[in-house]
N, C-alpha and C positions, 0 to 999 in steps of 0.2 A: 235686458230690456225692461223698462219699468211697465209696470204690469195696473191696469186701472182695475180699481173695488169698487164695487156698487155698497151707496149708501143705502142705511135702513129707512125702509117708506114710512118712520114716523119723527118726529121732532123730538128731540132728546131733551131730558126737563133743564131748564133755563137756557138753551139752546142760545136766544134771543134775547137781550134785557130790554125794557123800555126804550133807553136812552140807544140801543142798536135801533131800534126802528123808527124811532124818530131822525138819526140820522140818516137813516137811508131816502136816497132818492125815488121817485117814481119810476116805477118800472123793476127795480131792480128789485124790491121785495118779492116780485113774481118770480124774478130768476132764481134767486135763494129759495123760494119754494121747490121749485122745477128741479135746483141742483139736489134735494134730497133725496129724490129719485130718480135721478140722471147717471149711468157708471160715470166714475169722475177718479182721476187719477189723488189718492190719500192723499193731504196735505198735513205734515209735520211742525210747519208755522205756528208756534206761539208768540203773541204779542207782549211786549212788557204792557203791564194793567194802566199803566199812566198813558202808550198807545194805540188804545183800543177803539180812540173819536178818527173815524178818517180823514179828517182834517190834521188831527197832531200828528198823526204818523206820515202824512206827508209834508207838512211847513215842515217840523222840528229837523228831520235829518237834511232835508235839502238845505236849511239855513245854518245848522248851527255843527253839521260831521267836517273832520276833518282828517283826511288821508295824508299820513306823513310818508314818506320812503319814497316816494313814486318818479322817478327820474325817465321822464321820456328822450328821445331820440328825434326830433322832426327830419320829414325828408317831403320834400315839394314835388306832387306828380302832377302830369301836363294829364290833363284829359284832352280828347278826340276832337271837341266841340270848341277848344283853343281855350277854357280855363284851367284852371287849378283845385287839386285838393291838397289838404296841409294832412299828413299823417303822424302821427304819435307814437312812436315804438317804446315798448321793454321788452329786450334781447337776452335770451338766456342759451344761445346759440342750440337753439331744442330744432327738430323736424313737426313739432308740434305748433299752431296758432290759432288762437282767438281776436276773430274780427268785434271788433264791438263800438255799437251805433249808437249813439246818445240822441235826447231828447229834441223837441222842438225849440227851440234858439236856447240850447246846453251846446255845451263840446266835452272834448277831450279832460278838457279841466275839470269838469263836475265831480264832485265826489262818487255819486255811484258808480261813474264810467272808470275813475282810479281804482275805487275799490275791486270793482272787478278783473282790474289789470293785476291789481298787485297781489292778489288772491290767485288768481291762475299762473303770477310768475312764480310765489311761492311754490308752487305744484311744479315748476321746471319748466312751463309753457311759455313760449313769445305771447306777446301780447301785441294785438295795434289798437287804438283808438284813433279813430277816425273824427276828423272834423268836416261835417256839411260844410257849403260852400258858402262864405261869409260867414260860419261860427268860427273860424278860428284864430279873428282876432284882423284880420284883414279881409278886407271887404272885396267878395272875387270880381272876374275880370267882366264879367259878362251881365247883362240887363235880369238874367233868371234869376233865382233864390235857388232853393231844394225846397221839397215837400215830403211828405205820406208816402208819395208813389213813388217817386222818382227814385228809382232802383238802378240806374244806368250807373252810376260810382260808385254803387256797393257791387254791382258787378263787375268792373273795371278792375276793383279792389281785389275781387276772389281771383281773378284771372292774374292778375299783380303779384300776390302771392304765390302761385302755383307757379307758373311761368316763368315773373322775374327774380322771384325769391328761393323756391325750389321746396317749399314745405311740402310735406306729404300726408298732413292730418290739416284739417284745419275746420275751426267750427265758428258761429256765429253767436253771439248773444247781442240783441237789442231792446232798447227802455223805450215804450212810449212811439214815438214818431220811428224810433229807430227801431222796435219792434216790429212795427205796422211793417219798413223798408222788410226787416228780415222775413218775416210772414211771406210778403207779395213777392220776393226775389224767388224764395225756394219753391211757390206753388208757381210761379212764372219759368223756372227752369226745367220745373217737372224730373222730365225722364232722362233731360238734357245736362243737367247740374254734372260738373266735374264730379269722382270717381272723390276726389280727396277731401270734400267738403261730406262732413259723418254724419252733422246736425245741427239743431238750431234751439237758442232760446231766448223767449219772449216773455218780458215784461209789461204789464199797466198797456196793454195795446188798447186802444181805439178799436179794435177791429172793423167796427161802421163808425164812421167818420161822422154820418148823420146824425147816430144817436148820440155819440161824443162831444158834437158842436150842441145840439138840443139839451145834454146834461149839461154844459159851460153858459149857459144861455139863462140859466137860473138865477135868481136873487142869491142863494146863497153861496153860488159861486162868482161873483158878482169878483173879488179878489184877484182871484186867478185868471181870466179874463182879464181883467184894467191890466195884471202885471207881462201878461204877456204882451198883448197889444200896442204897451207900451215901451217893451223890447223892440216890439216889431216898427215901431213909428223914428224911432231910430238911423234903422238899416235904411227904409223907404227915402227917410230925408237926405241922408249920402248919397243915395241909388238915382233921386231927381235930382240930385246935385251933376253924376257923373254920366247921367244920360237923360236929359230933359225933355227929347224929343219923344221918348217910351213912355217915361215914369212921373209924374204929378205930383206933385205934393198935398197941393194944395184939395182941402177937403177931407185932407182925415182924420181931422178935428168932428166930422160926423159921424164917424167907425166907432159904433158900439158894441159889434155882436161880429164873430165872425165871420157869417155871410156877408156883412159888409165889405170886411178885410177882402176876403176870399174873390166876392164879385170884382173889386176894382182893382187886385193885382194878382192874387194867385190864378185865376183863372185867365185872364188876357197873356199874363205871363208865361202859363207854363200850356197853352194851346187848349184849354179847356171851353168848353161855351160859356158855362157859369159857375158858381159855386155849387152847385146841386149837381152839374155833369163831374166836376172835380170830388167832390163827395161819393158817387156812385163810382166812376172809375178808378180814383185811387185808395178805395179800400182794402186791405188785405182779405176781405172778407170775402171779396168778387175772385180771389186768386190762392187761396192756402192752401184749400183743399185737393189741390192736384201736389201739393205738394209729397214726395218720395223716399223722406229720410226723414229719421226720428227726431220729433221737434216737439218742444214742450212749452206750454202758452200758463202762466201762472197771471191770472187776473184777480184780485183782489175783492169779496163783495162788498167790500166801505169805500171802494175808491171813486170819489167824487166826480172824478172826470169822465168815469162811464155810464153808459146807460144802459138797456138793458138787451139792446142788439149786441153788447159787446162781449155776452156770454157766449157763446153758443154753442150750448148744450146738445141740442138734436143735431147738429152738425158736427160736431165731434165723437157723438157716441157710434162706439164700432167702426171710428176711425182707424186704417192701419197706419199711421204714421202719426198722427197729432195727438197729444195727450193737455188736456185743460186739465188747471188745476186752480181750485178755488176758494183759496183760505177764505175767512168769515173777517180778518182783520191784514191790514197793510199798508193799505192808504195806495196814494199814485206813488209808485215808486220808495217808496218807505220798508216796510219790511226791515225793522230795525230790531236787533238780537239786546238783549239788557246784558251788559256788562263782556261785553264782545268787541274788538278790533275790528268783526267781519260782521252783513250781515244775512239775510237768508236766501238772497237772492246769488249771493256768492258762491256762499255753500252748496245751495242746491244748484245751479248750475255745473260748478263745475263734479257734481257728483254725480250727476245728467248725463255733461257732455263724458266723462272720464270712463261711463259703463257702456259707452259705445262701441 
Protein backbone atom coordinates (compact mmCIF):
# COMPACT_ATOMS: atom_id res chain seq x y z
CA UNK A 1 0.00 0.00 0.00
CA UNK A 2 1.47 3.24 -1.01
CA UNK A 3 2.15 5.10 1.99
CA UNK A 4 1.67 9.30 2.06
CA UNK A 5 4.76 11.66 3.41
CA UNK A 6 4.11 14.83 4.88
CA UNK A 7 5.90 17.66 3.14
CA UNK A 8 8.33 20.09 5.03
CA UNK A 9 6.41 23.27 6.30
CA UNK A 10 8.90 25.43 4.33
CA UNK A 11 9.48 26.11 0.56
CA UNK A 12 12.62 24.53 -0.60
CA UNK A 13 15.05 27.22 -2.25
CA UNK A 14 14.07 27.73 -5.95
CA UNK A 15 11.09 25.60 -5.18
CA UNK A 16 9.26 28.09 -7.65
CA UNK A 17 10.75 30.09 -10.66
CA UNK A 18 9.25 33.20 -11.84
CA UNK A 19 8.19 32.06 -14.99
CA UNK A 20 6.21 29.04 -12.54
CA UNK A 21 4.15 31.58 -11.04
CA UNK A 22 3.27 33.64 -13.63
CA UNK A 23 2.04 30.65 -15.32
CA UNK A 24 -0.08 29.63 -12.61
CA UNK A 25 -3.57 30.40 -12.54
CA UNK A 26 -5.59 31.96 -9.82
CA UNK A 27 -6.41 30.04 -7.16
CA UNK A 28 -4.02 27.45 -7.58
CA UNK A 29 -0.95 29.18 -6.12
CA UNK A 30 -3.02 28.92 -2.69
CA UNK A 31 -3.21 25.27 -3.29
CA UNK A 32 0.55 24.87 -4.00
CA UNK A 33 0.86 26.61 -0.89
CA UNK A 34 -1.56 24.60 1.15
CA UNK A 35 0.03 21.35 -0.63
CA UNK A 36 3.38 22.03 1.30
CA UNK A 37 1.82 21.32 4.26
CA UNK A 38 -0.86 19.01 3.51
CA UNK A 39 0.48 14.75 3.86
CA UNK A 40 0.40 14.20 0.09
CA UNK A 41 1.35 11.12 -1.40
CA UNK A 42 5.59 11.60 -2.88
CA UNK A 43 5.58 12.42 -6.33
CA UNK A 44 8.56 10.89 -8.27
CA UNK A 45 7.61 13.11 -11.61
CA UNK A 46 10.28 14.75 -13.34
CA UNK A 47 9.56 17.03 -16.17
CA UNK A 48 11.87 17.24 -19.24
CA UNK A 49 13.19 21.07 -18.68
CA UNK A 50 11.76 22.03 -22.19
CA UNK A 51 8.20 20.81 -20.30
CA UNK A 52 7.90 22.61 -17.47
CA UNK A 53 5.24 25.53 -19.13
CA UNK A 54 1.83 23.75 -18.67
CA UNK A 55 0.72 24.60 -21.60
CA UNK A 56 3.88 22.57 -23.55
CA UNK A 57 3.36 19.67 -21.47
CA UNK A 58 -0.04 19.41 -22.45
CA UNK A 59 -0.35 20.55 -26.57
CA UNK A 60 3.22 18.85 -27.37
CA UNK A 61 2.28 15.15 -26.33
CA UNK A 62 -1.38 15.20 -27.16
CA UNK A 63 -0.51 16.71 -30.78
CA UNK A 64 2.66 15.35 -31.71
CA UNK A 65 2.99 11.31 -29.45
CA UNK A 66 2.69 8.48 -31.26
CA UNK A 67 1.85 4.86 -30.09
CA UNK A 68 2.83 2.36 -32.51
CA UNK A 69 2.09 -1.66 -31.73
CA UNK A 70 -1.45 -1.15 -30.32
CA UNK A 71 -3.80 -3.50 -32.22
CA UNK A 72 -7.20 -3.31 -30.69
CA UNK A 73 -10.12 -5.83 -30.99
CA UNK A 74 -13.65 -3.93 -31.33
CA UNK A 75 -16.74 -5.71 -30.02
CA UNK A 76 -20.23 -3.73 -30.09
CA UNK A 77 -22.20 -3.84 -26.56
CA UNK A 78 -26.12 -3.13 -26.55
CA UNK A 79 -26.72 -1.19 -23.43
CA UNK A 80 -30.22 -1.32 -21.41
CA UNK A 81 -31.38 2.18 -22.67
CA UNK A 82 -31.42 0.51 -26.47
CA UNK A 83 -27.83 2.16 -27.50
CA UNK A 84 -24.52 1.23 -27.93
CA UNK A 85 -20.93 1.17 -26.71
CA UNK A 86 -17.88 0.40 -29.18
CA UNK A 87 -15.12 -1.35 -27.03
CA UNK A 88 -11.34 -1.55 -27.67
CA UNK A 89 -9.64 -4.77 -26.53
CA UNK A 90 -5.77 -6.11 -26.18
CA UNK A 91 -6.14 -9.73 -25.33
CA UNK A 92 -3.26 -11.26 -23.70
CA UNK A 93 -5.64 -14.12 -22.67
CA UNK A 94 -4.45 -12.73 -18.66
CA UNK A 95 -7.38 -13.20 -15.63
CA UNK A 96 -6.18 -9.72 -15.19
CA UNK A 97 -7.91 -6.12 -16.88
CA UNK A 98 -7.58 -2.54 -17.00
CA UNK A 99 -10.66 -0.62 -17.88
CA UNK A 100 -9.72 2.72 -19.17
CA UNK A 101 -11.79 5.85 -19.78
CA UNK A 102 -10.51 8.65 -22.02
CA UNK A 103 -11.09 12.16 -22.13
CA UNK A 104 -13.91 14.64 -23.11
CA UNK A 105 -14.50 14.14 -27.07
CA UNK A 106 -10.97 11.70 -27.04
CA UNK A 107 -11.59 7.88 -27.49
CA UNK A 108 -9.96 4.82 -27.59
CA UNK A 109 -7.46 6.19 -30.20
CA UNK A 110 -5.79 8.82 -28.21
CA UNK A 111 -2.47 8.23 -27.51
CA UNK A 112 -2.53 8.46 -23.85
CA UNK A 113 -5.50 5.84 -23.62
CA UNK A 114 -2.94 3.45 -26.30
CA UNK A 115 -0.33 4.07 -24.25
CA UNK A 116 -1.68 2.99 -21.31
CA UNK A 117 -3.13 -0.14 -22.91
CA UNK A 118 0.03 -1.09 -24.43
CA UNK A 119 1.89 -0.47 -21.23
CA UNK A 120 -0.27 -2.81 -19.04
CA UNK A 121 -0.40 -5.47 -22.00
CA UNK A 122 3.40 -5.45 -21.91
CA UNK A 123 2.87 -6.44 -18.12
CA UNK A 124 0.62 -9.61 -19.41
CA UNK A 125 -2.64 -7.63 -18.54
CA UNK A 126 -5.89 -7.27 -20.94
CA UNK A 127 -6.64 -4.13 -21.70
CA UNK A 128 -10.06 -2.39 -22.84
CA UNK A 129 -10.51 1.12 -23.85
CA UNK A 130 -13.60 2.13 -23.99
CA UNK A 131 -15.20 4.57 -26.36
CA UNK A 132 -18.10 7.20 -24.84
CA UNK A 133 -21.08 7.28 -26.76
CA UNK A 134 -20.46 8.92 -30.09
CA UNK A 135 -16.47 9.16 -29.60
CA UNK A 136 -16.01 6.19 -31.33
CA UNK A 137 -16.27 7.19 -34.65
CA UNK A 138 -20.12 6.76 -35.07
CA UNK A 139 -22.51 8.72 -33.84
CA UNK A 140 -24.75 6.70 -31.05
CA UNK A 141 -28.30 5.77 -31.36
CA UNK A 142 -29.95 7.94 -28.98
CA UNK A 143 -30.61 11.98 -28.65
CA UNK A 144 -28.02 11.82 -25.15
CA UNK A 145 -24.21 12.34 -25.52
CA UNK A 146 -22.13 11.08 -22.18
CA UNK A 147 -20.78 13.48 -19.64
CA UNK A 148 -18.57 13.78 -16.18
CA UNK A 149 -21.21 11.89 -14.35
CA UNK A 150 -22.55 9.53 -16.37
CA UNK A 151 -21.24 6.34 -14.83
CA UNK A 152 -24.07 4.04 -16.04
CA UNK A 153 -21.49 2.50 -19.03
CA UNK A 154 -18.48 2.37 -16.98
CA UNK A 155 -20.76 0.32 -14.87
CA UNK A 156 -22.26 -1.79 -17.43
CA UNK A 157 -18.61 -2.31 -18.38
CA UNK A 158 -17.33 -3.58 -14.90
CA UNK A 159 -20.32 -5.89 -14.72
CA UNK A 160 -19.33 -6.82 -18.45
CA UNK A 161 -16.26 -7.87 -17.50
CA UNK A 162 -16.72 -9.79 -14.47
CA UNK A 163 -19.95 -11.57 -15.63
CA UNK A 164 -19.44 -11.74 -19.26
CA UNK A 165 -15.96 -12.07 -19.58
CA UNK A 166 -14.92 -13.94 -16.31
CA UNK A 167 -11.82 -11.64 -15.23
CA UNK A 168 -11.00 -11.94 -11.67
CA UNK A 169 -8.71 -8.80 -11.06
CA UNK A 170 -9.72 -5.92 -12.73
CA UNK A 171 -8.74 -2.11 -12.16
CA UNK A 172 -9.67 1.08 -13.56
CA UNK A 173 -7.45 3.98 -14.90
CA UNK A 174 -9.26 7.36 -16.23
CA UNK A 175 -7.85 10.94 -17.90
CA UNK A 176 -9.66 13.93 -17.32
CA UNK A 177 -13.55 13.36 -17.91
CA UNK A 178 -12.75 9.72 -17.83
CA UNK A 179 -11.28 10.29 -14.48
CA UNK A 180 -14.02 12.34 -13.11
CA UNK A 181 -16.38 8.92 -14.55
CA UNK A 182 -13.67 6.59 -12.40
CA UNK A 183 -13.72 8.85 -9.22
CA UNK A 184 -17.80 9.20 -9.07
CA UNK A 185 -18.25 5.16 -10.14
CA UNK A 186 -16.08 3.97 -7.14
CA UNK A 187 -17.47 6.48 -4.48
CA UNK A 188 -21.08 5.70 -6.08
CA UNK A 189 -20.47 1.90 -5.42
CA UNK A 190 -19.05 2.42 -2.05
CA UNK A 191 -19.34 -0.74 -0.21
CA UNK A 192 -21.28 -2.29 -3.06
CA UNK A 193 -18.38 -2.29 -5.81
CA UNK A 194 -17.83 -6.06 -7.01
CA UNK A 195 -15.15 -8.02 -4.89
CA UNK A 196 -12.88 -7.98 -8.26
CA UNK A 197 -12.54 -4.51 -8.94
CA UNK A 198 -8.79 -3.71 -6.45
CA UNK A 199 -8.58 -0.03 -7.54
CA UNK A 200 -8.47 2.89 -9.40
CA UNK A 201 -6.56 5.56 -11.20
CA UNK A 202 -6.93 9.19 -11.83
CA UNK A 203 -5.59 11.58 -13.98
CA UNK A 204 -5.92 15.74 -14.71
CA UNK A 205 -9.52 15.26 -13.06
CA UNK A 206 -11.72 18.10 -12.82
CA UNK A 207 -12.76 17.08 -9.55
CA UNK A 208 -15.34 20.30 -9.28
CA UNK A 209 -16.48 20.75 -12.58
CA UNK A 210 -17.12 24.46 -11.35
CA UNK A 211 -13.83 25.43 -10.72
CA UNK A 212 -12.65 23.42 -14.02
CA UNK A 213 -15.18 25.33 -16.28
CA UNK A 214 -14.11 28.90 -14.34
CA UNK A 215 -10.17 27.93 -15.00
CA UNK A 216 -11.35 27.22 -19.03
CA UNK A 217 -13.25 30.41 -18.88
CA UNK A 218 -9.87 32.45 -18.90
CA UNK A 219 -8.21 34.58 -21.61
CA UNK A 220 -5.57 32.40 -21.43
CA UNK A 221 -7.24 29.40 -21.96
CA UNK A 222 -9.23 30.95 -24.59
CA UNK A 223 -7.52 27.83 -27.02
CA UNK A 224 -8.74 25.01 -25.47
CA UNK A 225 -12.03 26.16 -24.99
CA UNK A 226 -12.72 27.33 -29.11
CA UNK A 227 -10.99 23.56 -29.73
CA UNK A 228 -13.24 21.86 -27.80
CA UNK A 229 -16.43 23.46 -28.44
CA UNK A 230 -15.74 23.15 -31.73
CA UNK A 231 -15.43 19.30 -31.47
CA UNK A 232 -18.55 19.72 -29.77
CA UNK A 233 -20.40 21.88 -32.51
CA UNK A 234 -19.95 19.04 -34.70
CA UNK A 235 -21.60 16.06 -33.02
CA UNK A 236 -24.72 18.80 -32.04
CA UNK A 237 -24.90 19.45 -35.95
CA UNK A 238 -25.53 15.49 -36.79
CA UNK A 239 -27.48 15.16 -33.42
CA UNK A 240 -30.28 18.12 -35.12
CA UNK A 241 -29.84 16.52 -38.15
CA UNK A 242 -30.90 12.94 -36.59
CA UNK A 243 -33.41 14.26 -34.22
CA UNK A 244 -34.69 17.85 -34.78
CA UNK A 245 -37.56 17.72 -32.71
CA UNK A 246 -34.91 17.41 -29.33
CA UNK A 247 -31.88 19.03 -30.63
CA UNK A 248 -31.45 22.85 -32.37
CA UNK A 249 -28.89 23.79 -33.98
CA UNK A 250 -29.42 26.82 -34.65
CA UNK A 251 -27.73 29.31 -32.06
CA UNK A 252 -24.61 27.92 -31.38
CA UNK A 253 -22.90 30.24 -33.08
CA UNK A 254 -23.49 32.17 -29.63
CA UNK A 255 -21.70 29.30 -27.35
CA UNK A 256 -18.78 30.85 -26.00
CA UNK A 257 -18.14 29.55 -22.64
CA UNK A 258 -19.20 26.37 -21.47
CA UNK A 259 -22.17 27.28 -19.40
CA UNK A 260 -23.45 28.20 -22.66
CA UNK A 261 -22.90 24.76 -24.14
CA UNK A 262 -23.80 23.12 -20.80
CA UNK A 263 -27.39 25.33 -20.42
CA UNK A 264 -28.59 24.44 -24.01
CA UNK A 265 -27.75 20.83 -24.26
CA UNK A 266 -25.96 19.09 -21.50
CA UNK A 267 -28.18 19.82 -19.13
CA UNK A 268 -31.86 19.47 -20.96
CA UNK A 269 -30.19 16.41 -22.31
CA UNK A 270 -29.01 14.53 -19.59
CA UNK A 271 -32.10 15.71 -16.99
CA UNK A 272 -30.30 18.18 -15.25
CA UNK A 273 -32.09 21.76 -14.41
CA UNK A 274 -28.97 23.72 -15.63
CA UNK A 275 -25.43 23.89 -16.05
CA UNK A 276 -24.73 24.82 -12.41
CA UNK A 277 -27.29 21.74 -11.08
CA UNK A 278 -24.94 19.55 -13.76
CA UNK A 279 -21.75 20.99 -12.33
CA UNK A 280 -22.84 20.46 -8.60
CA UNK A 281 -24.10 16.91 -9.25
CA UNK A 282 -21.90 15.47 -11.67
CA UNK A 283 -18.68 16.16 -9.75
CA UNK A 284 -16.58 13.46 -8.55
CA UNK A 285 -16.06 15.47 -5.85
CA UNK A 286 -19.86 15.32 -4.45
CA UNK A 287 -19.03 11.26 -4.63
CA UNK A 288 -15.15 9.88 -4.24
CA UNK A 289 -15.04 10.07 -0.81
CA UNK A 290 -17.08 7.18 0.12
CA UNK A 291 -15.25 5.54 -2.16
CA UNK A 292 -13.55 1.86 -0.54
CA UNK A 293 -10.56 0.61 -2.55
CA UNK A 294 -7.29 2.08 -3.14
CA UNK A 295 -7.48 4.76 -5.61
CA UNK A 296 -4.83 7.33 -6.52
CA UNK A 297 -5.87 10.81 -8.11
CA UNK A 298 -2.28 12.31 -9.53
CA UNK A 299 -3.39 16.15 -10.42
CA UNK A 300 -0.79 18.14 -11.96
CA UNK A 301 -0.13 21.86 -10.18
CA UNK A 302 0.53 23.57 -13.91
CA UNK A 303 -2.39 22.08 -15.37
CA UNK A 304 -4.29 24.60 -16.91
CA UNK A 305 -7.65 23.16 -16.85
CA UNK A 306 -7.87 23.09 -13.07
CA UNK A 307 -8.61 25.30 -10.56
CA UNK A 308 -8.22 25.27 -7.27
CA UNK A 309 -11.34 23.21 -5.93
CA UNK A 310 -9.58 20.48 -7.96
CA UNK A 311 -7.12 19.87 -5.30
CA UNK A 312 -8.38 18.72 -2.55
CA UNK A 313 -6.11 18.63 0.04
CA UNK A 314 -8.21 18.71 3.33
CA UNK A 315 -10.36 16.03 1.87
CA UNK A 316 -7.94 13.71 1.26
CA UNK A 317 -5.70 14.15 4.10
CA UNK A 318 -6.17 10.93 6.50
CA UNK A 319 -8.04 9.60 3.62
CA UNK A 320 -8.22 5.72 3.94
CA UNK A 321 -8.51 4.97 0.58
CA UNK A 322 -7.62 8.00 -1.74
CA UNK A 323 -4.09 9.12 -2.05
CA UNK A 324 -3.47 12.78 -4.22
CA UNK A 325 -0.59 13.13 -5.61
CA UNK A 326 0.69 16.35 -6.85
CA UNK A 327 3.63 16.88 -8.90
CA UNK A 328 4.66 20.76 -9.40
CA UNK A 329 4.94 19.93 -13.49
CA UNK A 330 2.49 17.87 -16.05
CA UNK A 331 0.41 19.84 -17.63
CA UNK A 332 -3.40 18.23 -18.43
CA UNK A 333 -2.60 14.98 -19.29
CA UNK A 334 1.04 15.38 -20.25
CA UNK A 335 3.38 13.88 -17.91
CA UNK A 336 5.87 13.08 -20.61
CA UNK A 337 9.22 11.04 -19.56
CA UNK A 338 12.39 12.50 -21.95
CA UNK A 339 13.67 9.88 -24.06
CA UNK A 340 11.09 7.14 -23.16
CA UNK A 341 8.51 5.08 -25.26
CA UNK A 342 6.36 5.24 -21.90
CA UNK A 343 5.23 7.92 -19.90
CA UNK A 344 4.65 8.59 -16.21
CA UNK A 345 1.21 8.27 -15.96
CA UNK A 346 1.90 4.54 -17.35
CA UNK A 347 4.42 3.72 -15.24
CA UNK A 348 3.00 4.94 -12.19
CA UNK A 349 -0.27 3.42 -12.69
CA UNK A 350 0.52 0.41 -13.42
CA UNK A 351 2.89 0.34 -10.38
CA UNK A 352 -0.19 1.43 -8.28
CA UNK A 353 -2.43 -0.83 -9.65
CA UNK A 354 0.28 -3.97 -9.61
CA UNK A 355 0.97 -3.38 -5.54
CA UNK A 356 -2.45 -4.12 -4.92
Amino acid sequence: MPAKVEKHAMLPKNFFTIGDLVACKEGVLMAIFISLFMPLVDSSYKAPFFLRNGHLATIIPSSFRKVEGVTYQRERLNTPDGDFLDLDWVFNQSDKLVIISHGLEGSASRPYVKGMAKYFSKQGWDALAWNCRSCSGELNWKPRFYHHGATEDLDQLVEYAISGKGYSTVALVGFSMGGSMTLKYLGEKGEELPRQVIGGVAYSVPVSLKSSVEALSTQGNAFYRKRFLKKLEQKIKQKAQQYPDEIKYSGFDDIKYFPDFDNLYTAPLHRFKDANDFYERASAGRYMYATQVPTLLVNALNDPFLGSACYPFLECDNHKHIFLETPKHGGHVGFSLRNDEFNYMEKRAYSFLNSL
